[in-house]
Every structure is written in structure tokens, then in C-alpha cells.
C-alpha positions as CSV (number, residue, x, y, z in Angstrom):
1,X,-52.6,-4.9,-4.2
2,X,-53.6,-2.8,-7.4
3,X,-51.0,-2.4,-10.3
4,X,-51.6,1.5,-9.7
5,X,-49.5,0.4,-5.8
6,X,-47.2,-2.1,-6.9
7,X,-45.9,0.8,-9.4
8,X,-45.9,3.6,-6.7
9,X,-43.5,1.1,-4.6
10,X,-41.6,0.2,-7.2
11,X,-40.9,3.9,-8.3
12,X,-40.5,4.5,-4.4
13,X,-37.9,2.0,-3.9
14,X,-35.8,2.9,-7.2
15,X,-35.8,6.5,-6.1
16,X,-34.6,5.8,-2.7
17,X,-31.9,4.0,-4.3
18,X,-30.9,6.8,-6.5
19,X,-30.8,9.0,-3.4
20,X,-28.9,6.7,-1.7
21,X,-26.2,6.2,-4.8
22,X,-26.0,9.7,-5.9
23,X,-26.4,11.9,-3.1
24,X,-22.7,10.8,-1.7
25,X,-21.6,11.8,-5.4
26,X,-23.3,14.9,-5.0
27,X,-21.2,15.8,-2.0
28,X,-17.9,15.0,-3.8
29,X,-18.9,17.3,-6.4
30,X,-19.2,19.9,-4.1
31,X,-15.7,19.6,-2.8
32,X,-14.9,20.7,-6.2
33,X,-17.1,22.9,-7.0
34,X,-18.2,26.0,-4.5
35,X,-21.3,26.7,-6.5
36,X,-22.8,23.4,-5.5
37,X,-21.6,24.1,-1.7
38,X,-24.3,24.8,1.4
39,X,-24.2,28.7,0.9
40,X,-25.4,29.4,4.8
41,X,-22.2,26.9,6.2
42,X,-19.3,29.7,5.7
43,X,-18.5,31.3,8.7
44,X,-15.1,33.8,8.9
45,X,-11.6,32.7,9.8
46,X,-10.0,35.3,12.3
47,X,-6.5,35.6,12.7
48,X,-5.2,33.8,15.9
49,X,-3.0,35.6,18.8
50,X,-2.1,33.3,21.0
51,X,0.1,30.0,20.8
52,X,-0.3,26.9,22.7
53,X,3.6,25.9,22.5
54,X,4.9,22.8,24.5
55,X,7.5,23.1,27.3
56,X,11.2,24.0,26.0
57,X,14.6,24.2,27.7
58,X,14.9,27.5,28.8
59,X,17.8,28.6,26.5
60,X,15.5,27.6,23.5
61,X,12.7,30.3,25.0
62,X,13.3,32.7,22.4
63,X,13.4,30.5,19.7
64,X,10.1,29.3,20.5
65,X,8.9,32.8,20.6
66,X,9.8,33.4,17.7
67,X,8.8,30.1,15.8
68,X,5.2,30.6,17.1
69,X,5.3,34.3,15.9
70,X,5.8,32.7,12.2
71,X,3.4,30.0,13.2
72,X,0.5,33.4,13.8
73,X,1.8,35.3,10.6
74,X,0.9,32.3,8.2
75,X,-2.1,31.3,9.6
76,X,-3.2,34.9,9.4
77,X,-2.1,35.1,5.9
78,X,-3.4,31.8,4.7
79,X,-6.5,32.2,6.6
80,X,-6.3,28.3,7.8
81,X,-8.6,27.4,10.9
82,X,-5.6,26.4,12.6
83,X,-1.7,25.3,12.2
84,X,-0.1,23.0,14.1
85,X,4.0,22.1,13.7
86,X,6.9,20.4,16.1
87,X,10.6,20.6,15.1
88,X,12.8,17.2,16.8
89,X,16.7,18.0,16.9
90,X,19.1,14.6,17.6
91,X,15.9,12.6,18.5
92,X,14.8,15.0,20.5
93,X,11.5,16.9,20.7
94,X,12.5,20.8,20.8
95,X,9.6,22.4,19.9
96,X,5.8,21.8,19.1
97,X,3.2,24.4,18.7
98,X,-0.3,25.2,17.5
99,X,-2.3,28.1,16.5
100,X,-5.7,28.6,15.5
101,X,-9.1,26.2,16.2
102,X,-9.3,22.6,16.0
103,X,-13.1,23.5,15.9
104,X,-14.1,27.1,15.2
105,X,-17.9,26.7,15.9
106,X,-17.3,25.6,19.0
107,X,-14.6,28.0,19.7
108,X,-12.0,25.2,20.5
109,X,-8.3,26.1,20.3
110,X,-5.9,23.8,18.2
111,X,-3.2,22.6,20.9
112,X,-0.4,20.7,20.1
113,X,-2.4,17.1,20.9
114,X,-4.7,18.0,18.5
115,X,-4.7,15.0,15.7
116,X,-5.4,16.0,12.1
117,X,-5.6,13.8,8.8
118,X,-2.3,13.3,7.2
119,X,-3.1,12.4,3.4
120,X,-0.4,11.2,1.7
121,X,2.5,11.4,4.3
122,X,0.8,8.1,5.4
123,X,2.8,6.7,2.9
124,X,6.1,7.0,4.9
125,X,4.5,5.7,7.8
126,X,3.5,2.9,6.1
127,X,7.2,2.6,5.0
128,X,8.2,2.4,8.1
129,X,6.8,-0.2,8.8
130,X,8.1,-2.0,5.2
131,X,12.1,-0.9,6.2
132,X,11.4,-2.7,9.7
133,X,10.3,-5.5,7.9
134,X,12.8,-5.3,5.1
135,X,15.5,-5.3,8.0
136,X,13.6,-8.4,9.8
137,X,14.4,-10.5,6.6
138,X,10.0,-11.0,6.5
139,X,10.1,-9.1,3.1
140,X,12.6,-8.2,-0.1
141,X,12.0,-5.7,-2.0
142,X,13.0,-7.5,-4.9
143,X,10.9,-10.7,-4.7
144,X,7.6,-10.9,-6.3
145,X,4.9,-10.4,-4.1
146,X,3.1,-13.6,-5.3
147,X,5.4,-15.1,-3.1
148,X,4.4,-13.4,0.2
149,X,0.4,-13.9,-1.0
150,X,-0.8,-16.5,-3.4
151,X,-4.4,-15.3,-2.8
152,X,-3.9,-11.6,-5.0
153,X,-7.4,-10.9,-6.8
154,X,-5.6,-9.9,-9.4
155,X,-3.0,-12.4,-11.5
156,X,-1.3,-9.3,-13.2
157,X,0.2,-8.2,-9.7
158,X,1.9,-11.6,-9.2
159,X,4.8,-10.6,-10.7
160,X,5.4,-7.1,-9.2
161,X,7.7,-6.1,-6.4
162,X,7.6,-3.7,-3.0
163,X,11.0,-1.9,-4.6
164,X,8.3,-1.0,-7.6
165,X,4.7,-0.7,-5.6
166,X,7.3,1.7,-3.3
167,X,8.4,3.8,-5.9
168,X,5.3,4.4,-7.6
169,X,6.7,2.7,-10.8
170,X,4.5,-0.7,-11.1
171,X,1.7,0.5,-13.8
172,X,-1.3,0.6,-11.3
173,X,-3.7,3.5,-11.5
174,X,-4.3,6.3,-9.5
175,X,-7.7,7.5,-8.6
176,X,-8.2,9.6,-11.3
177,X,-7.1,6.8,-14.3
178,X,-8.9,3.7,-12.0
179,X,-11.0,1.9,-14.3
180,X,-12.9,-0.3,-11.8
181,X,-16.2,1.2,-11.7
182,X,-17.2,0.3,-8.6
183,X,-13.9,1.6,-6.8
184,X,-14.2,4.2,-8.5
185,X,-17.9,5.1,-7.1
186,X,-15.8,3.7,-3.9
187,X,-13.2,6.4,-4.2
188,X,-15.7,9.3,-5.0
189,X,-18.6,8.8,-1.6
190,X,-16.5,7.4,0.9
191,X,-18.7,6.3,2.9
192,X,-17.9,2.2,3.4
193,X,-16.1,1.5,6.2
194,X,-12.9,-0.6,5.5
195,X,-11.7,-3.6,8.7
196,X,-9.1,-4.4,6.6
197,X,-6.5,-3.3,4.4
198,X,-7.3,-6.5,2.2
199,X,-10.9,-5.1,1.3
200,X,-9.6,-2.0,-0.3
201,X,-7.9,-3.9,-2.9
202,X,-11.4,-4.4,-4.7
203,X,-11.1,-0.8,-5.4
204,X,-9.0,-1.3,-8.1
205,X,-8.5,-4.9,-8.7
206,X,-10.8,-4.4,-12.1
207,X,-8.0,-2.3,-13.6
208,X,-5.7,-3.1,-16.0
209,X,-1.9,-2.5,-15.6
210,X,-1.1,1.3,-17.1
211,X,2.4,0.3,-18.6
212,X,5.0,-2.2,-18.1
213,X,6.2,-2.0,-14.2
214,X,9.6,-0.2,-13.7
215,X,8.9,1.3,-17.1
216,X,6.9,4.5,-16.0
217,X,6.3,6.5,-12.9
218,X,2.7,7.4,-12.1
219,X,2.2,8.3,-8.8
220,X,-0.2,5.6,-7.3
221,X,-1.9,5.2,-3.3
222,X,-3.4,2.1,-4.5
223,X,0.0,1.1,-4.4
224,X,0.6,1.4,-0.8
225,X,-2.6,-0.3,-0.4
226,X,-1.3,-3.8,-2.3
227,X,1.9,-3.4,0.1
228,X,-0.1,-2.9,3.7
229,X,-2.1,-6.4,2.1
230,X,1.2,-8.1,1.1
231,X,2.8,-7.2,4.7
232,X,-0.1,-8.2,6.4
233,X,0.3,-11.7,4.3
234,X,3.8,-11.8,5.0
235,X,3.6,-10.8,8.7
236,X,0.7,-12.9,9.5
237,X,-0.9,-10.2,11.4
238,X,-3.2,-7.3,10.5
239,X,-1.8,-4.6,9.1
240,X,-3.1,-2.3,12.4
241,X,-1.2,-4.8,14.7
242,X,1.9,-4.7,12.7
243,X,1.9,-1.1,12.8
244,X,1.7,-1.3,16.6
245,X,4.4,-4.2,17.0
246,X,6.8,-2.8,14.4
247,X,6.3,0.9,14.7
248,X,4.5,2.7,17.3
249,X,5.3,0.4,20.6
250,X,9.1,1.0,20.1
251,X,8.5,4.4,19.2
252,X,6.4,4.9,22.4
253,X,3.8,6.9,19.9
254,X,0.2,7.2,20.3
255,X,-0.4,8.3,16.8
256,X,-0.6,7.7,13.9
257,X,-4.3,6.6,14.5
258,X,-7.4,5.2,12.2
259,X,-9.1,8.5,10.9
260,X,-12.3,7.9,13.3
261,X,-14.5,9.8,16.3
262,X,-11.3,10.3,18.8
263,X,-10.6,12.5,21.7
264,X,-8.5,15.8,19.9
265,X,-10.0,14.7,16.7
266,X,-9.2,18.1,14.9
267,X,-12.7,19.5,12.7
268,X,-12.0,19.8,8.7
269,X,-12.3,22.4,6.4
270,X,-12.8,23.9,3.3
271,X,-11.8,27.2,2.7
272,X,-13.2,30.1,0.3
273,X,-11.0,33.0,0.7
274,X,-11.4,33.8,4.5
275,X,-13.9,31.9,4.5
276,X,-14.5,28.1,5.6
277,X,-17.2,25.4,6.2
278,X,-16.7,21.9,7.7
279,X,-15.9,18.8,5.2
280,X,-18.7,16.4,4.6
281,X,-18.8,13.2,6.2
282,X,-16.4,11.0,5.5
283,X,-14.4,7.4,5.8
284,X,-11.0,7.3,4.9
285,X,-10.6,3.6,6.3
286,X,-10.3,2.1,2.3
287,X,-7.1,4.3,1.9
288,X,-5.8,4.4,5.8
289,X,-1.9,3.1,4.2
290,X,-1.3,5.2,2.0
291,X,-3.9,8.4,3.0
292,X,-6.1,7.4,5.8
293,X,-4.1,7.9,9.0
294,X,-4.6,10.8,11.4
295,X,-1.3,11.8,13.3
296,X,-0.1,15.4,15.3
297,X,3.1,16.7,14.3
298,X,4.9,15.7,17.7
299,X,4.5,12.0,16.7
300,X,5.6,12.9,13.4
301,X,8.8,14.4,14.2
302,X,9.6,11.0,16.5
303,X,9.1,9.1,13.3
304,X,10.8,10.8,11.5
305,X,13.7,10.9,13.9
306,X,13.7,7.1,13.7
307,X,15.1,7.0,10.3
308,X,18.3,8.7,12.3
309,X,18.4,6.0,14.1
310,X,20.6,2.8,13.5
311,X,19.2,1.1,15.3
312,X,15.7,1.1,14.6
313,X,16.4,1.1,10.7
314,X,19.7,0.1,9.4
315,X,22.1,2.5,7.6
316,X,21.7,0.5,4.1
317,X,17.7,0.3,4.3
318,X,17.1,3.7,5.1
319,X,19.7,4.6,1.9
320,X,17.9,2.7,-0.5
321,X,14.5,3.9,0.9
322,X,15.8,7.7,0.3
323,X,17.7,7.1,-2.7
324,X,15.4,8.1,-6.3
325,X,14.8,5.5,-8.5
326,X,15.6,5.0,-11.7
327,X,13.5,3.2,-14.4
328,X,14.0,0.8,-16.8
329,X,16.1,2.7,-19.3
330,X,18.6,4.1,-16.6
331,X,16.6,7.7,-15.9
332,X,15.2,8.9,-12.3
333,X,11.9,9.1,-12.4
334,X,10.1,12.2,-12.6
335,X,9.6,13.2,-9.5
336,X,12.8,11.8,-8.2
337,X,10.7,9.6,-5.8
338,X,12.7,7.0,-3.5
339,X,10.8,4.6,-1.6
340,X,7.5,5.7,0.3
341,X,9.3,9.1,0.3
342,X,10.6,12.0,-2.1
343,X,14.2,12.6,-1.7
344,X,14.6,16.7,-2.3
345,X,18.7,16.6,-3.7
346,X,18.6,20.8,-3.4
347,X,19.2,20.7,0.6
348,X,20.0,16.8,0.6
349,X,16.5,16.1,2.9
350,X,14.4,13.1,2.9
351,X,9.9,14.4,2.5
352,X,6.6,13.7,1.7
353,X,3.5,15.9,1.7
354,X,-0.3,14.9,2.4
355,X,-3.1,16.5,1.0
356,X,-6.9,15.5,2.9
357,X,-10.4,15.8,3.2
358,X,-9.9,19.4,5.0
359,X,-6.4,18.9,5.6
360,X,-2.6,19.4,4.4
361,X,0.1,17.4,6.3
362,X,3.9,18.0,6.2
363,X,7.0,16.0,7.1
364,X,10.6,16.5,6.4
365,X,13.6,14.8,7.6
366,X,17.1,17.2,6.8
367,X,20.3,14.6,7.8
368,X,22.7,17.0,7.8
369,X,21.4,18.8,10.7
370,X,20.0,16.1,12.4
371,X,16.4,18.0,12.2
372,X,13.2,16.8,11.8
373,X,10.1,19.2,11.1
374,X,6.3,18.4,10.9
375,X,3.4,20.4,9.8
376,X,0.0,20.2,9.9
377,X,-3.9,22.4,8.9
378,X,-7.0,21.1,9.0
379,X,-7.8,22.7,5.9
380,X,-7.5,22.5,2.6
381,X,-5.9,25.1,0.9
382,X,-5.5,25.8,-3.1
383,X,-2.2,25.5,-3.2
384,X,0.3,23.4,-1.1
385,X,2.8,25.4,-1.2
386,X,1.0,28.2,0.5
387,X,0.4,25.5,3.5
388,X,4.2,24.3,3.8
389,X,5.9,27.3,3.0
390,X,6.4,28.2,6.9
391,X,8.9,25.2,6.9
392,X,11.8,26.9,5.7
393,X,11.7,30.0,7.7
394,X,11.4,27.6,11.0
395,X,14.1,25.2,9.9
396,X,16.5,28.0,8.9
397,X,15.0,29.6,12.6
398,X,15.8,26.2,14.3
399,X,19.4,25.5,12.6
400,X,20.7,29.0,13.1
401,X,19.8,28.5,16.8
């Protein structure tokens, strides 16, 4: 072989690798930037007008009605592909409807089965499954989690706690302050499918500690990742199967699922105006505790309706799991985040909100009234609060009636 061809190959083979390293990092710029997005992909977002709406008691007919009336208004005047919500009252399902198109090329209507990607209100599902531990006696969230696994990749998390990890108040990064390069690359594509919760600590195992724990609040889904891998250590299972012991069996639930190629897998989004073209490509398995986990808001709503329950998680673990946490020198932290969920003290309600590749997820849980709501788009919007907004009008809706 000539010099002239070894050369050629070589050249060959490095720019096949560079293709193959930066053209995921091209798509994740895209998602942030609309000039860089396919200009032929948009394709207009019509306003529904008509409601798939579960079965209700009769009396609750006009309330129903009504609540999928506000469910048509907001999608209409967010211009999402499709809304999806259930309301549970007393453990009971009430209510679920959904508006709009799980797939709008193919001209599929969103139904109230449709699953969606949750984002970050994976992390109170994954603290379900910590309270029924916690209440087993398996794990406390005091201890350090050295003692549940003496195999951590990284020595600086020997020390820390779940009550910490939990609260967002430990010192690891975020994705935007990791400083493990190759998690970081990791983070960005998406494209390396994850078996185990264990493998996504190397996303951020290279990182140093951001602050003495309990000394800060920095809001963290690494975090939830270290406790899936420490209750999967302590629970000598894996972390799926102790959600399916622990969690959905009892709860009789068929969601939340792995974020894979399911039946009633709904089709993500990104929007531009009225506007919206499907998500790239992507796997969500390295972050499936604390953002990974696909779910329809009728499951959510029966989740959430468990923390109601005393005997499914006791009175004093569910008070310490909604109650904010403080830090080190006595103040609440920031956000006045509790344990794998945000406690809201104007209306006394327990919440956490998930933002996706193409998706926004809600779920609420109000004590007082017994009332659990659950939200879901499979888009992503600029805002948040233009996606949950609908939840006040159809809690005040269900509690007046």
C-alpha cells in the first residue's frame, strides 16, 4: 500500500470519528438554537376540539365538561401538540383527559393512555421508592451511604447522606457545572444506552464536590442518580425491580416506564410559535431516576394518592419527605425543597415539575382537599408556567365541585 493510501485511510477514519463525536453535539445545539434546526420539519399545530375523557360518575358529568373545555382553551393558546391531565379525589381516579395528538403527522389523537416523558417529576417517583424503603428500616436518611455501598467510584461521596442527595444540598453538580468531560459529552448526545442505574454514575464521578454538603442548595439530578445506585446496593436488587416490588405492584400501575419504543409512546416536540417539529433521537436511560421515566397522568395521580395513604407510607416519613430543609446555618434552602419534592407553603401542597426532551410533566399533591392533579405535553414550551398554569383553574374546578 502507497503512503499516498495509508494517508487517505487514515484521514478517512479520523473524519468518520469526528462525524460520529460531533454530529450528536450538533443536534443538542439545535435544541437550543432554531437557526441551526431542519427548516422543512415545522409543520402547524391546530387547535383540538374534541376530548378523549375517561368514564366519570354521572353526577361528576358536568365537571368533566367543563375541565376538558379548559383542557381545549390552553392547548389552543399554548399551541402544544397535545395535553394530557387526571385529577384523583380520596384515592380515587375522578377524572383523566386528553386533548390534542400524541403524533400529529400521523394524525394520532392523544388519549388518556398515552405515556409521555416526565423530566424531573421522576424524582418523586424515585422517592417513592426511598420513603418505602426508609419505612422498611433497608435505608436512613442519616447514615452515610458508604455504608449501604463500599464500592462508590468516588471516595468524596462516602460520607454523604440520602437526607442531603434528597434535598439537593450535598455539593454535587448539575449538568450545567459537571466537570467530568466525558459525562459531560455524555449529558449533551444522549445517545448510550444505560442497563443500569450504576453506569450513570461515571457521568459525573470526575467532579469535584461544589461546597461543603448541607452547606448550599444547588439543585442536582445526579443526585437522584447516586440514591437509585445506593438503593439498589442496599436493596440487593436493581433499581427497575425495586421499583416494581416497592412501588408499582402495590400500586397496581403500569407506568412509570423506561423512556423506550412502547405501545402509546407519545411523539415529542419542539415548538416555534405554532409551529413544531419532532425531538431528535434520543436515550434518556443514564438519567431514568431522576429524569428518564415516561408515565400518563392517571398513574400519576395513583402515586401521588399514595402519599395519602398510611399505610403505604407512614405519617412521619411522608412529613419529613414534605417538610423544606434547612441548611447548615439554620435557613430553608432556597427553593424551599423537601425531599425528592418541593413543598409550596402558599396553599400548603406537596409538587414537583419535569421539563423533557419535547415534554413538560406536572404533579401536585394538595392534603387539605385530599386532591391529587397530574399534567402532561409532549412539548416543550419556553416557559413552564405557560404549560402548568391550567392546574389551578382545574383544581379550584374540582374542589368547588
Amino acid at each position: 500500500m502507497s503512503v499516498r493510501s495509508i494517508v487517505v485511510s487514515l484521514l478517512t477514519v479520523l473524519l468518520a470519528g469526528l462525524v460520529y463525536l460531533c454530529w450528536p453535539l450538533y443536534g443538542f445545539m439545535a435544541e437550543n438554537n432554531a437557526a441551526l434546526r431542519n427548516p422543512w420539519g415545522w409543520q402547524p399545530v391546530p387547535a383540538a376540539t374534541t376530548c378523549q375523557s375517561s368514564p366519570v360518575a354521572p353526577r361528576l358529568q358536568p365537571v368533566a365538561d367543563q375541565a376538558c373545555a379548559l383542557l381545549l382553551a390552553h392547548q389552543a393558546r399554548v399551541h402544544a401538540p397535545s395535553l394530557s391531565a387526571a385529577v384523583a379525589i380520596d384515592g380515587q381516579l375522578v377524572w383523566s383527559g386528553a386533548v390534542g395528538w400524541s403524533d400529529l403527522k400521523a394524525d394520532i389523537p392523544a388519549t388518556p393512555q398515552t405515556l409521555y416523558r416526565i423530566g424531573s417529576t421522576s424524582k418523586p417517583v424515585t422517592g417513592t421508592l426511598l420513603a418505602r424503603m426508609v419505612d422498611a428500616g433497608l435505608v436512613d436518611l442519616d447514615q452515610p451511604i458508604g455504608g449501604y455501598d463500599d464500592a462508590l467510584p468516588n471516595s468524596d461521596w462516602q460520607h454523604l447522606t440520602l437526607r442531603q442527595l434528597a434535598s439537593h444540598m450535598a455539593g454535587l453538580p448539575e449538568y450545567e457545572t459537571n466537570r467530568d468531560l466525558r459525562g459531560i459529552y455524555h449529558s449533551m448526545t444522549l445517545q448510550r444506552a444505560h442497563s443500569d442505574v450504576r453506569e450513570g454514575l461515571a457521568l459525573f464521578d470526575g467532579s469535584p464536590q461544589r461546597y461543603p454538603p448541607g452547606s448550599q442548595f444547588e439543585y442536582s439530578s445526579f443526585g437522584t442518580l447516586l440514591i437509585a445506585a445506593v438503593l439498589q446496593s442496599a436493596g440487593d436488587q436493581p433499581f427497575a425491580e425495586l421499583m416494581q416490588r416497592w412501588v408499582l405492584d402495590p400500586l397496581a400501575l403500569t407506568s412509570p416506564v423506561v423512556d423506550q419504543a412502547v405501545e402509546d409512546r407519545a411523539r415529542f416536540y419542539q415548538l416555534d410559535g405554532s409551529r413544531a417539529q419532532p425531538w431528535r433521537r434520543v436515550d434518556l436511560s443514564n438519567k431514568l431516576p431522576g429524569g428518564g421515566f415516561m408515565s400518563r397522568p392517571e398513574d400519576m395521580v395513583r402515586l401521588g394518592s399514595a402519599w395519602l395513604d398510611p399505610t403505604f407510607i407512614s405519617p412521619e416519613t411522608r412529613e419529613q419527605f414534605w417538610t423544606p430543609q434547612t441548611l447548615s446555618d439554620g435557613e430553608i434552602n432556597e427553593q424551599s425543597y423537601a425531599l425528592t419534592w418541593r413543598w409550596r407553603g402558599t396553599g400548603n401542597y406537596a409538587h414537583h415539575g419535569g421539563v423533557s426532551k419535547g415534554a413538560m410533566a406536572w404533579l401536585a399533591v394538595h392534603p387539605a382537599h385530599s386532591l391529587v392533579i397530574a399534567l402532561t405535553t409532549n412539548a416543550r414550551l419556553a416557559e413552564f408556567s405557560d404549560f402548568a398554569s391550567v392546574q389551578d383553574s382545574l383544581v379550584t374546578l374540582f374542589v368547588g365541585n
